[in-house]
C-alpha positions as CSV (number, residue, x, y, z in Angstrom):
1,X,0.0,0.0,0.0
2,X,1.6,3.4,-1.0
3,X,1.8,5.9,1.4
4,X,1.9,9.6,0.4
5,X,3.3,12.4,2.7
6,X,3.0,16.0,2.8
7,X,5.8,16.7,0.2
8,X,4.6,14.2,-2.0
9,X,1.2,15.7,-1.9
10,X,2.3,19.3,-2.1
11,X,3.9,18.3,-5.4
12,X,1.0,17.9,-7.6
13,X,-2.0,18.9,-5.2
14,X,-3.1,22.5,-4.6
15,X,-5.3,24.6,-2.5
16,X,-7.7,25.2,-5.2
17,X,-8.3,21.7,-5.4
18,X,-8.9,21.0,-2.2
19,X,-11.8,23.6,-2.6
20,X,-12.9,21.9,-5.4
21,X,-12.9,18.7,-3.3
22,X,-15.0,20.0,-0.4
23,X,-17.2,21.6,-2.3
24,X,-18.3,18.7,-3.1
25,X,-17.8,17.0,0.1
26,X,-20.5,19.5,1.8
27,X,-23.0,19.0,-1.6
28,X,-23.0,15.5,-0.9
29,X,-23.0,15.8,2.7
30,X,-26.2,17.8,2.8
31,X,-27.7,15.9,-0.1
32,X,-27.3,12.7,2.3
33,X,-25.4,10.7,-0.1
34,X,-22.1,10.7,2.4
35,X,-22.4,7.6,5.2
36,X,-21.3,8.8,8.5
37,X,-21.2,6.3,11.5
38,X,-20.8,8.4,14.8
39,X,-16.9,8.9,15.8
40,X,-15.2,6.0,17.7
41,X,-13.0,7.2,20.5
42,X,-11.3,5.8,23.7
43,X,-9.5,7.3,26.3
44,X,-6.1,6.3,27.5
45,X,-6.6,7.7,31.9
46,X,-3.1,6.5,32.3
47,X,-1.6,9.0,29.4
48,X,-4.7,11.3,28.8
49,X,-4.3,10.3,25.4
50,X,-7.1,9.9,23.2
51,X,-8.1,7.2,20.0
52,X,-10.4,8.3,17.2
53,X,-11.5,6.7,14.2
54,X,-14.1,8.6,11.8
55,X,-15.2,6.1,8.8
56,X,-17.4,7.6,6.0
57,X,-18.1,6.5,2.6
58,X,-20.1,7.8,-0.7
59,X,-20.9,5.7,-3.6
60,X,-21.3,8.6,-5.8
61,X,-18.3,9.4,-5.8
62,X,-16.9,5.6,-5.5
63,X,-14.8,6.5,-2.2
64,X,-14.7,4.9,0.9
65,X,-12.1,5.8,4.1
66,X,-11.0,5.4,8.0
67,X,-9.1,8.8,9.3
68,X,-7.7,7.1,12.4
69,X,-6.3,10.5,14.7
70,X,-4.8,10.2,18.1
71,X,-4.1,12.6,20.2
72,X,-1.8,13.0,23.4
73,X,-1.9,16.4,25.2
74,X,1.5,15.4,27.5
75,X,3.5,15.3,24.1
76,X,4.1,18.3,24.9
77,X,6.3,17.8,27.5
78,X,8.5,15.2,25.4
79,X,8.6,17.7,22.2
80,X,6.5,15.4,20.3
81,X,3.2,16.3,18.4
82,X,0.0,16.3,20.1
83,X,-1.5,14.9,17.1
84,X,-0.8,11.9,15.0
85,X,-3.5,11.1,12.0
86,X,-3.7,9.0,8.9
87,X,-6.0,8.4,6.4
88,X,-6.4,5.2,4.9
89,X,-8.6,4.8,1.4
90,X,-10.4,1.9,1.1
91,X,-11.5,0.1,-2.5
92,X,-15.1,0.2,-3.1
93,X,-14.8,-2.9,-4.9
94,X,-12.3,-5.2,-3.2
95,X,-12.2,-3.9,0.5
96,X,-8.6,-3.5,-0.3
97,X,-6.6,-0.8,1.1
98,X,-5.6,1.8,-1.7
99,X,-3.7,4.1,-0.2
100,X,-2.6,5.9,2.6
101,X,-2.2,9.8,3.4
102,X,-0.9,12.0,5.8
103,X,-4.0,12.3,8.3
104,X,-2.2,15.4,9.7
105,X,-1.4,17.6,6.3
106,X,-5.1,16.3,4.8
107,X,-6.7,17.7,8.2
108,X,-5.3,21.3,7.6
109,X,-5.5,20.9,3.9
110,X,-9.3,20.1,4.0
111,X,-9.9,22.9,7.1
112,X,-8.4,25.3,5.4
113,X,-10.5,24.5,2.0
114,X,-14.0,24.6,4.1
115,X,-12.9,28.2,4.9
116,X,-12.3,28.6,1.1
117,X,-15.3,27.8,-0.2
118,X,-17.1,29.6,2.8
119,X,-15.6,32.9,1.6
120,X,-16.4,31.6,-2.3
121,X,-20.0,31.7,-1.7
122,X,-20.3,34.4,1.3
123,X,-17.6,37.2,0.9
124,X,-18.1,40.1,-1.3
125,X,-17.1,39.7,-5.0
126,X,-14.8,42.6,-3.9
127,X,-12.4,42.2,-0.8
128,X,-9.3,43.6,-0.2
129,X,-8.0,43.1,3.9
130,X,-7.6,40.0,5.4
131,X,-7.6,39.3,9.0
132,X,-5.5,36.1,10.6
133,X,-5.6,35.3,14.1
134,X,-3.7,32.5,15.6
135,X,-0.5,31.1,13.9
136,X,-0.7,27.6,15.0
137,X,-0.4,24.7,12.7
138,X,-3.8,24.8,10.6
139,X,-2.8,28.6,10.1
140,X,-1.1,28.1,7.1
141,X,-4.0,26.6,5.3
142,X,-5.9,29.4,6.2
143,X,-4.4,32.2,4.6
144,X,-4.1,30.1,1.5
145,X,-7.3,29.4,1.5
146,X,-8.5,32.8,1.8
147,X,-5.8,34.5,-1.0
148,X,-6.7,31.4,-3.5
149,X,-10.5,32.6,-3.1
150,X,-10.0,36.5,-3.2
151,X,-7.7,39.0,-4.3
152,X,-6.5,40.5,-1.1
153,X,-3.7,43.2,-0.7
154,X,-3.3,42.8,2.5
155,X,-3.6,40.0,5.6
156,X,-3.0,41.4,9.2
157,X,-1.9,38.5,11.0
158,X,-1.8,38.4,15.0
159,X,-0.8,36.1,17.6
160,X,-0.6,36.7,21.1
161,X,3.6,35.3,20.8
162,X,4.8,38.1,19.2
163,X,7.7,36.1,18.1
164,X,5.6,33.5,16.6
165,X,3.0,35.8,14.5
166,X,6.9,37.0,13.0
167,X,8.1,33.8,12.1
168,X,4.9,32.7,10.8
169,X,4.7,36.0,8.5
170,X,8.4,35.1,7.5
171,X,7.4,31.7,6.4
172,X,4.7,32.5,4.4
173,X,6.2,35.5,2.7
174,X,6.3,33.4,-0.7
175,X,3.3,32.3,-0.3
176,X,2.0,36.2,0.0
177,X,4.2,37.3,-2.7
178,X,3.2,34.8,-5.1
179,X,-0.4,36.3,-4.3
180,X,0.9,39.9,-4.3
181,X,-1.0,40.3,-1.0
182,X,1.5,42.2,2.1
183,X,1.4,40.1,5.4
184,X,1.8,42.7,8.2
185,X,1.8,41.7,11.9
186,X,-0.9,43.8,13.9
187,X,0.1,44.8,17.3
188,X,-3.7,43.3,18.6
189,X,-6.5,41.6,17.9
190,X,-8.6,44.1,17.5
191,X,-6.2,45.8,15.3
192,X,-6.0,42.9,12.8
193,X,-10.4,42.8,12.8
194,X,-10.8,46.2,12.3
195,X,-11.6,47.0,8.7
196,X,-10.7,43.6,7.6
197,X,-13.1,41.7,5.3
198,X,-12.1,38.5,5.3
199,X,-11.5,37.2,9.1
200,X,-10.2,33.8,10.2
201,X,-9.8,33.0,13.8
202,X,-7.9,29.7,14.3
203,X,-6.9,30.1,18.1
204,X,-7.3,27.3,21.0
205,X,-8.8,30.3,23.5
206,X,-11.4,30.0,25.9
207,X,-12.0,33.6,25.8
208,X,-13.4,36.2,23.0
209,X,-10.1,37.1,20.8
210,X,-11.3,40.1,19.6
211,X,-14.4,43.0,20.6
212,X,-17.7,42.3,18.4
213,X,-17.8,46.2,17.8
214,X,-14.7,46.3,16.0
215,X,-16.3,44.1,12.7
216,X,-17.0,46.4,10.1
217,X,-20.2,46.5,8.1
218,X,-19.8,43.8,4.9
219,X,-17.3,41.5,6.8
220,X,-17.1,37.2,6.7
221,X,-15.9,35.5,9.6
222,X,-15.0,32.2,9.3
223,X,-14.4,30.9,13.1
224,X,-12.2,27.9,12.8
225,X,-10.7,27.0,16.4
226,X,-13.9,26.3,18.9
227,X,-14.1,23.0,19.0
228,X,-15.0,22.2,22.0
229,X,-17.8,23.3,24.6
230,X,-15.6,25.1,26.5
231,X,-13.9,26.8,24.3
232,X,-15.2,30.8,22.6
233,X,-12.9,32.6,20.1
234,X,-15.6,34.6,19.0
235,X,-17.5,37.6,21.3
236,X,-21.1,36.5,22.0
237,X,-22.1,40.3,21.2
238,X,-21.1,39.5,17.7
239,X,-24.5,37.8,17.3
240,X,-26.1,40.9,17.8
241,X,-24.7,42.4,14.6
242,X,-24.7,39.3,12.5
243,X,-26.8,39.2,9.7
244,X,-26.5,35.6,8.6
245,X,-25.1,32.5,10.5
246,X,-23.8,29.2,8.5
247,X,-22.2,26.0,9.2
248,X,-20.4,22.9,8.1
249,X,-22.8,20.8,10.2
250,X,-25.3,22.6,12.5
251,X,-25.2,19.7,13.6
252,X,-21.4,19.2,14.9
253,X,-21.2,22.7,16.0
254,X,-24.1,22.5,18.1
255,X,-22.5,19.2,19.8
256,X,-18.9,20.5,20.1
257,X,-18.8,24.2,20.1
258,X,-18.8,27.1,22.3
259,X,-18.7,29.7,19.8
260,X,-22.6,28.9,19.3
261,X,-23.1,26.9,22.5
262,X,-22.2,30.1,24.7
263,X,-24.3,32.7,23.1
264,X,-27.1,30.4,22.7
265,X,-27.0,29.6,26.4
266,X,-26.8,33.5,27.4
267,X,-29.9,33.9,24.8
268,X,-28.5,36.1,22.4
269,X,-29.4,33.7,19.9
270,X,-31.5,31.0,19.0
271,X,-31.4,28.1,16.3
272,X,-34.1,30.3,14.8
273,X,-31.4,32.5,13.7
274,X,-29.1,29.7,11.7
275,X,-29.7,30.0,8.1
276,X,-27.8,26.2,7.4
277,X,-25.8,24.2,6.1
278,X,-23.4,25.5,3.7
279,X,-23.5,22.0,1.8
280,X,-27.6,23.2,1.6
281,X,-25.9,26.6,0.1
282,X,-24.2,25.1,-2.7
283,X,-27.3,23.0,-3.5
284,X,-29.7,26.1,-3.9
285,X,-31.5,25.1,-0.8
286,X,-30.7,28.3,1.3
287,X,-29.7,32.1,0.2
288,X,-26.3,33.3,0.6
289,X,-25.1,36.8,1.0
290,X,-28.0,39.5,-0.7
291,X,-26.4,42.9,0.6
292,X,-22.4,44.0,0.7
293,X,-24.0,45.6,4.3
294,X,-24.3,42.3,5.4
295,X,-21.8,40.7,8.2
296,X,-21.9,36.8,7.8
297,X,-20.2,34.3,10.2
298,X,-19.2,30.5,9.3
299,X,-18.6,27.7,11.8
300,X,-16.6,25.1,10.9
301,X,-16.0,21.6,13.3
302,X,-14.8,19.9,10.5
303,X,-16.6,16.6,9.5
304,X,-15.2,13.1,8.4
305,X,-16.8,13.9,4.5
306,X,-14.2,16.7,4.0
307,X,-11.4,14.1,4.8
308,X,-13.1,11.6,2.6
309,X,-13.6,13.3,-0.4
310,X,-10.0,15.2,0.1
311,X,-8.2,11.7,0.0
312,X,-10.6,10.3,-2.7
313,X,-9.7,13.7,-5.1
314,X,-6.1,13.2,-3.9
315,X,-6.1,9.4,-4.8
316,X,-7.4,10.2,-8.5
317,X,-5.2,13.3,-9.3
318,X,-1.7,10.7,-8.5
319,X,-3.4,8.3,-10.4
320,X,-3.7,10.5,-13.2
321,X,0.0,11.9,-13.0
């Protein structure tokens, strides 16, 4: 069974088509024709560590996969990553395993594509300032995603390690200048937000990373790093301003995240005010963005379709070499 890493991938596999690829995984998501068992996990008391395994499968599109992910907080401490993943393709035919992929680079791959085709469909046609907060390890995936999708100028990225947001903004300086877009590093939060179109939080906080007030009129949020109950990147007073609120699964978010599950419990917000799925978006179910007034936020948990069909497209483009 071949196994293809992160360079290998990189060689002949882009950003755009990873937004091709879940584009299609939220279509066929919402349309129902994507199996998804619930999640496997087990907990390790001894290490804290933790086992998933996420199958999914879609005859449509002939493609069939386990992402196996395990993660070990204490790793840490041994200067080890917390995370270890793989995905393993399956053949629809035979049962055979096809292939297998670096779980880790498909997980920011596909993450940072749901944020691309969020600001596809949502953002203005026109956008110009791009907001990054948080330089962690999906980070890079993020600001692709958002220059592949729009034709920014400029990305303000902040981190609250002022010597990481730097050596982040050195590393993707080729990245920026193939895009002819400036990375500058903003002194706050706040600063980065404020007048930015495009905004990406990707951030492990507990807390609100920036204030609500400082969103201007027309902006897109796509709020990446709440994944969990107790953890809120995003101000609940944001929801008074929103206009529109999506998701990659109402679903997921509503079970893992406190970005929703905070304002919803201080009643700021209801699921009366969720306009969907952005899989129900793409299918002409639901109305996207009808004013350049309008400030629209995006949740994304990431779901097991988005590494499925990212594989699968992966899998036929090396194929096709």
């Amino acid at each position: 069974m071949k196994k293809l890493t992160e360079k290998e991938i990189r060689t002949f596999y882009t950003m755009s088509d990873c937004i091709a690829a879940v584009d299609k995984a939220f279509r066929y998501f919402s349309a129902g024709e994507i199996q998804l068992p619930l999640r496997t996990k087990i907990t390790d008391s001894t290490t804290e560590g933790t086992y998933l395994c996420m199958p999914a499968s879609c005859e449509i599109y002939d493609a069939a996969a386990v992402k196996i992910l395990n993660v070990f907080p204490r790793n840490v401490k041994k200067n080890l990553p917390t995370i270890h993943a793989e995905v393993i393709l399956i053949n629809t035919e035979t049962g055979q395993f096809e292939m297998m992929l670096d779980g880790n680079y498909i997980t920011q791959l596909r993450t940072g594509a749901a944020t691309g085709v969020a600001f596809a469909q949502l953002a203005k046609k026109v956008c110009r300032i791009g907001a990054l907060i948080g330089t962690g390890g999906q980070a890079a995936a993020q600001l692709e995603a958002m220059l592949t999708v729009r034709e920014l100028t400029e990305v303000r990225i902040y981190s609250s390690n002022r010597n990481k947001a730097k050596a982040f903004i050195d590393k993707m300086s080729i990245l920026a200048e193939k895009f002819n877009c400036q990375l500058v590093q903003a002194e706050s939060a706040n600063a980065a937000v404020s007048e930015a179109d495009l905004i990406v939080t990707v951030t492990s906080s507990t807390t609100p990373v920036y204030d609500a007030q400082k969103i201007k009129r027309g902006a897109t949020i796509s709020a990446v790093g709440s994944y969990l109950p107790q953890m809120q990147e995003t101000p609940s007073e944001l929801f008074e301003r929103v206009d529109k609120i999506y998701f990659d699964s109402e679903a997921a978010v509503l079970a893992e995240s406190g970005d929703l599950l905070v304002p919803i419990q201080e009643k700021r917000i209801s699921e009366t005010d969720f306009n969907g799925d952005i899989g129900q978006l793409l299918l002409g179910e639901i109305t996207g963005r009808t004013s350049e007034e309008e400030i629209i936020f995006f949740k994304t948990v990431g779901i097991a379709a988005q590494d499925l069909i990212t594989a699968k497209s992966i899998y036929n483009q090396y194929q096709n070499q």
